[in-house]
C-alpha positions, 0 to 999 in steps of 0.5 A: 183568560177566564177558566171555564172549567177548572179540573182537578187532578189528585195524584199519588205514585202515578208516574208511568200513566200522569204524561198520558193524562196530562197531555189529554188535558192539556189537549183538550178543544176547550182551552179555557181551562184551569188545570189543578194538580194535588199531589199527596206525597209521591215518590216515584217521580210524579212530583218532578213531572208535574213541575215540568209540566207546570213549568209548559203550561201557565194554566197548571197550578201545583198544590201539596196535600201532606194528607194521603186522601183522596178526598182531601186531594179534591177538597183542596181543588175544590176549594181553590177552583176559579172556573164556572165549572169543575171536573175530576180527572183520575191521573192514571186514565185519559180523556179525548179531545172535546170532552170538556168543549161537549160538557161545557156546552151542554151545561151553558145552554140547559143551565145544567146544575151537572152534565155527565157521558158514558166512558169506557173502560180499558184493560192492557193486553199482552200486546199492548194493545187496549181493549175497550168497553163501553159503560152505559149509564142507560141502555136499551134494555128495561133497565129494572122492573118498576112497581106502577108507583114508579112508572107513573114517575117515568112515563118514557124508557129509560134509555130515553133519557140520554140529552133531556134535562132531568128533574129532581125525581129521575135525578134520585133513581140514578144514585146506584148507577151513576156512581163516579165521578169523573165522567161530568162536570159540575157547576161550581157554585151549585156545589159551594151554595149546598156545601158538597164536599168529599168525605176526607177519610184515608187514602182512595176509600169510595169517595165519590160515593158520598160526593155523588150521593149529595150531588143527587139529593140537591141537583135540580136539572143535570143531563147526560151525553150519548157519547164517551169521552172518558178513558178509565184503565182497569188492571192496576193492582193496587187501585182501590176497587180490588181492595179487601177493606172496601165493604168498610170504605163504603160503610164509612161513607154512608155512615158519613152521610147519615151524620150529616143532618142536612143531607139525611134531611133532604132525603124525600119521596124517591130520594129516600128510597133509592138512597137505601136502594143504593147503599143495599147494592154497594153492600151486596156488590161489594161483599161479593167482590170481597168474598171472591178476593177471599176465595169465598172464605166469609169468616174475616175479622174485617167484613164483622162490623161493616156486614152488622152495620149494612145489615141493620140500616137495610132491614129497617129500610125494608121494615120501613117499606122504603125498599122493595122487590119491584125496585131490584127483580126477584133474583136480586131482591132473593140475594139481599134477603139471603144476605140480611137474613143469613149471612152464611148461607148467603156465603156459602151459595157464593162460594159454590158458585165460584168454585164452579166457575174456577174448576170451568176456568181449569176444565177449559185451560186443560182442555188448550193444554199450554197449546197456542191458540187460535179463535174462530169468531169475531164477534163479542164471545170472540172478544171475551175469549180473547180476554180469558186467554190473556188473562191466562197467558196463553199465546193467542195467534190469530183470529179466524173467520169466514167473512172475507171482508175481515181477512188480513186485517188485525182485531186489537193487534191480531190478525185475522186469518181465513180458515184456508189460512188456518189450515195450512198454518196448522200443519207446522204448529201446535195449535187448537182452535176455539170455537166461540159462536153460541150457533153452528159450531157443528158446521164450523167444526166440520168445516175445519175438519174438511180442511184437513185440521185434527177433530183433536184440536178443534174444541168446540164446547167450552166450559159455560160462563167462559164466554 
């Protein structure tokens, strides 16, 4: 049986999420499939449950990289894939079941160089439950104000751009959006006829950035799905994006790039610009990360030389006039001048803002006082409420709710109760009732408070940046 896609699983100590992964694989409705398994050295038992799985499976090939890199992990996939087309799958997420029948069908009938969806991200809840959120690479939002140089380019929205073969133009704007991999598949031999491979720096170092950077510069017609497929957990404390290296990963990527003469060359027109564009956004995102793991602390031996290099390569950027305010908006546009310019001062304003969030974050654990908790609203400020407390480790009881039709179901594993419900549950717990609507507030509290439920427990004025 000819592989239709060959997808390719890099691992490393992946043991208590690789079943869930593999089974999504090998579950897939697109049988047609080589399944590429590249492991780095595990010691948790990945190894023996990709061999027991292997032995199930005809289509699963074994391979053994004695270089921890990711990018050496997908190199050897890469190099050793039979299928038309390839795709990544990180083993310690999932994907639903017609993932790759979708893509692959898209890809076939517009002979598509790449084809992508949105995915979405998930968290563990204490309850064990999963809380997913839908990543959008277009919304119906403006999706950043263009100059009218740019907007000559896209005479459609944005958001429009969902199922239409794009070109090499609208293909350069999505290099900082589209920024990993896994959500696509790409053909193969566009891939091997431009030589995109991934750069083979240490361990799990951004390197889909670069990966996706030449994909951008060489693809001649890619699309995306208005649809979700992919399943990307969030939460593990070793993974990469939460690493205090990572302002130095991604310099090593653009550097990588930059010494590569035949990218640098194919960058022209609006590949150019927004080539600079993305690295500015890696820089100024990432910095920020970083300095909020350093609790705003900016003086670190290891941000010096990625900051200097970033600082360098975007004000000549600017000078050059490749990059521009009409491309970010004014508040973006402001930080990044701040950031080149003055690096402290920048710092500074960060910390400050953190540190408002942080005494909002205490102002509002204070005010629950360890209480268990129950919240009124179900809505989206119901939901990120819901995520505070867990993250906070606070008991959450119910949700609570005046539309009927919602009584006596569960929200993610909690049930949802009637304010009748709450009142009489009230009286026999310690519990306080956070209000999460931004409107009525008053007209609940009152409610609750008719009910026979102490005003004292009803905290309707939560700290701003909570929900």
């Amino acid at each position: 049986m000819a592989a239709k896609v060959s997808v390719i699983l890099p691992s490393l100590n992946v043991a208590a999420y690789l079943r869930e992964c593999l089974d999504s694989v090998m579950n897939q409705s697109l049988q047609e499939l080589e399944i590429i398994c590249i492991d780095a050295g595990s010691t948790d038992g990945t190894a023996d449950i990709l061999k027991e799985y292997a032995d199930r499976d005809s289509r699963i090939i074994l391979l053994h990289s004695k270089i921890k890199s990711y990018g050496r992990q997908v190199n050897m996939g890469l190099d050793h894939a039979g299928g038309k087309y390839v795709a990544i799958l990180e083993t310690d997420d999932w994907i639903e079941k017609d993932m790759y029948q979708c893509l692959y069908t898209k890809a076939e009938e517009d002979r598509l160089d790449y084809v992508a969806t949105d995915f979405d991200t998930f968290i563990r809840l204490q309850n064990g439950c999963n809380y997913f959120t839908r990543q959008h690479i277009f919304s119906d939002v403006a999706w950043r104000d263009m100059g009218q140089e740019e907007s000559d380019i896209f005479p459609t929205p944005v958001h429009d751009w969902y199922g239409q073969v794009l070109g090499p133009d609208r293909i350069a704007v999505l290099r900082s959006t589209d920024y990993v991999l896994w959500k696509g598949i790409y053909n193969r031999e566009f891939l091997n006829q431009n030589g995109i491979r991934l750069h083979e720096s240490p361990g799990a170092a951004f390197q889909d950035m670069g990966f996706l950077q030449q994909v951008k510069s060489y693809a001649k017609r890619a699309a995306y799905i208005d649809k979700s497929f992919y399943r990307y957990r969030q939460g593990r404390e070793e993974a990469s994006s939460g690493c205090a290296e990572g302002l130095r990963y991604y310099e090593g990527e653009f550097r990588w790039l930059n010494e590569q003469q035949n990218f640098i060359g194919s960058l022209k027109g609006a590949h150019r610009n927004y080539y600079y564009f993305t690295m500015s956004i890696a820089f100024l995102t990432k910095y920020e990360q970083i300095l909020s793991n350093f609790h705003g602390e900016w003086k670190d031996d290891r941000l010096e030389e990625p900051c200097e290099w970033f600082q360098r390569q975007i004000s000549d950027a600017v000078d050059e006039g490749l990059l521009k305010e009409s491309m970010y908006g004014r508040e973006t546009w402001e930080r990044l001048r701040l950031l080149l310019g003055a690096r402290e001062a920048y710092a500074r304003r960060f910390a400050d803002r953190e540190n408002a969030m942080k005494k909002a974050v205490q102002d509002c654990l204070c005010m629950i006082a360890n209480r268990p908790v129950v919240i009124f609203g179900c809505g989206i400020r119901g939901e990120r409420l819901m995520l505070f407390c867990d993250r906070n480790q606070i008991r959450m009881d119910a949700f609570c709710d005046n539309k009927e039709e919602l009584h006596g179901k569960k929200k993610f594993g909690i049930p949802v109760i009637s304010p009748m419900e709450l009142a009489q549950m009230a009286g026999d717990r310690n519990q306080v009732v956070l209000l999460s609507m931004k409107e009525g507030r008053d007209q609940v509290r009152n409610q609750l408070i008719a009910l026979g439920i102490e005003e004292s427990r009803v905290i309707e004025k939560l700290p701003a940046g909570i929900v």
